[in-house]
N, C-alpha and C positions, 0 to 999 in steps of 0.2 A: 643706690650707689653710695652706700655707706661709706667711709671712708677715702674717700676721693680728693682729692686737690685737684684743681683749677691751675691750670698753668695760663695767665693772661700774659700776652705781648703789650704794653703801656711806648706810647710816643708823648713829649709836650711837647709844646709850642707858643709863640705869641704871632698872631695873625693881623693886621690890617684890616679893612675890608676888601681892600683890592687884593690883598695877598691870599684872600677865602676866596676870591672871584678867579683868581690865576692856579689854586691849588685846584678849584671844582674842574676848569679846562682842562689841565695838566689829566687829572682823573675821569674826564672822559670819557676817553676810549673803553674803561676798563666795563664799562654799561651798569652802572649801580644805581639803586634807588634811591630813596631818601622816605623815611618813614620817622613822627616821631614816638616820641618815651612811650606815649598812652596812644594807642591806637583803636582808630574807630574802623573797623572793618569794612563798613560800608565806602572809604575815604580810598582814595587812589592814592601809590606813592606817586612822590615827584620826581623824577629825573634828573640825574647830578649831572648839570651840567656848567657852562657861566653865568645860568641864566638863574638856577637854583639858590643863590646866597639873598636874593632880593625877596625871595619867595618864604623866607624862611623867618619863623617869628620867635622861638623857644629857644633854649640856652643849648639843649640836648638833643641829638638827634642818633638812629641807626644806618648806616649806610651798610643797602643789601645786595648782596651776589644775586638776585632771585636765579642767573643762570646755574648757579652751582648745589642750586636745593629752592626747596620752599623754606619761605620766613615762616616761625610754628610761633604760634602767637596764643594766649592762655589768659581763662577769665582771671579778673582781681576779683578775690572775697573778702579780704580784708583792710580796714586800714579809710584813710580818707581817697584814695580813688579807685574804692569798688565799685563795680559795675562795668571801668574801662576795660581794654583787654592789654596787656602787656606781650614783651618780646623776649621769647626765649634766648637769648645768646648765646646756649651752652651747645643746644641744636640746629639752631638759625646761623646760615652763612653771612652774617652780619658784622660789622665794626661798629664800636661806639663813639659815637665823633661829639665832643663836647667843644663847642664853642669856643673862639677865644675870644672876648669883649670888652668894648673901650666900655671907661665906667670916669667920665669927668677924664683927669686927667690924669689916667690910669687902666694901661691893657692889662686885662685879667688872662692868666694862662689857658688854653684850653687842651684838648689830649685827645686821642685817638687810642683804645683798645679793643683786644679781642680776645677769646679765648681761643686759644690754638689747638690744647692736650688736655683731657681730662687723663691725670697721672692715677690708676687704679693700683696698679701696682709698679717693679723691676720689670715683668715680663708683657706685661696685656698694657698698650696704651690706647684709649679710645679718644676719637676728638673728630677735630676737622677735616676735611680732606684734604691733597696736596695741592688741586689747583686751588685753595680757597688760600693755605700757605701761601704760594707762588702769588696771588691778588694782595696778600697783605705785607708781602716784600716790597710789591713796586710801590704799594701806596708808603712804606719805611722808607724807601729810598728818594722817592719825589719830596717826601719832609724832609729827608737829612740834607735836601739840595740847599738848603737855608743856611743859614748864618748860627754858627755854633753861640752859645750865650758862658757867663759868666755870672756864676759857677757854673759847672760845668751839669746836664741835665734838660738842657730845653734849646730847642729852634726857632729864631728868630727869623720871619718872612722878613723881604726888604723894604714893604711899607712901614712895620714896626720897626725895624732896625731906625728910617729916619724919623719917627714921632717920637723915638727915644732921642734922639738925637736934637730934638725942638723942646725937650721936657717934659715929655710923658713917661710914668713911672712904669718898668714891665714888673707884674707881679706875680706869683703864683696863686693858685687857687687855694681858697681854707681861709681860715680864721687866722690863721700865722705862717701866708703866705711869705716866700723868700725874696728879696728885691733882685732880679735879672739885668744883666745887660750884655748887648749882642759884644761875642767876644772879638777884641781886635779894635 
């Protein structure tokens, strides 16, 4: 697929832990797995449920549709973790749910993406399916139910909004993340 762009859908956010515990309830219903970055095939996903944020130990993880395809998963040959197997996302009905994390007295951003379109050209678009779209709406919309931040760009859940409000810094992720605060 030479010449292809990737059209990813990108959410941020700064989460609590109770606010990860309310967003996994909220998401449910929608029946998703939880698989992480490197996967061991032999390993069962876990089930997004309230119960899943206490289960969870990495900064990264996949949340998968399995009802809407199989996860296609591919050995690593290169690099420091060959041998593990990785997650296709381009093929895999998957979202990539990264973390938001307290660090001292500072919530790290975390983000939600997916690839929706692989843009080949004007005419031919290949990608996702539409209920896998319609899956990554409700999970846009259950985030935007948050608290808009300042600058404008990320979701503040409402355990973050009050730890910011006690002195905890909301920050972006990177090396020259942005300083946030829930807007209002």
């Amino acid at each position: 697929m030479l010449g292809c762009r990737a059209v990813a859908d990108v959410i941020t956010f700064f989460l609590g832990p109770r606010d990860e515990i309310a967003l996994f309830r909220q998401l449910a219903p929608c029946g998703l797995t939880i698989y992480p970055e490197l996967v061991d095939p032999s390993d069962a996903p876990i089930p997004l449920d309230g119960e899943a944020p206490a289960k969870l130990t990495l900064s990264a993880y996949y949340l998968a549709a399995e009802q809407l395809g199989p996860v296609e998963i591919y050995p690593i040959k290169r690099g420091p973790h060959r041998g593990f197997f990785g997650i296709d996302e381009v093929r895999s009905p998957v979202i990539h749910y990264e973390r938001s994390l307290r660090e001292g007295d500072v919530i790290v951003s975390g983000r939600l993406w997916a690839e929706l379109i692989m843009d080949q050209s004007i005419e031919a678009k290949v990608g996702k399916s539409e209920a896998f779209r319609q899956l990554f709406g409700k999970v846009r919309e259950t985030i935007k139910r948050f608290q808009r931040s300042q600058p404008v760009g990320a979701f503040v859940g409402p355990e973050a909004a009050r730890l910011y409000k006690s002195g905890v810094t909301l920050k972006g992720a990177g090396r020259h993340g942005k300083v946030y605060a829930p807007f209002r």
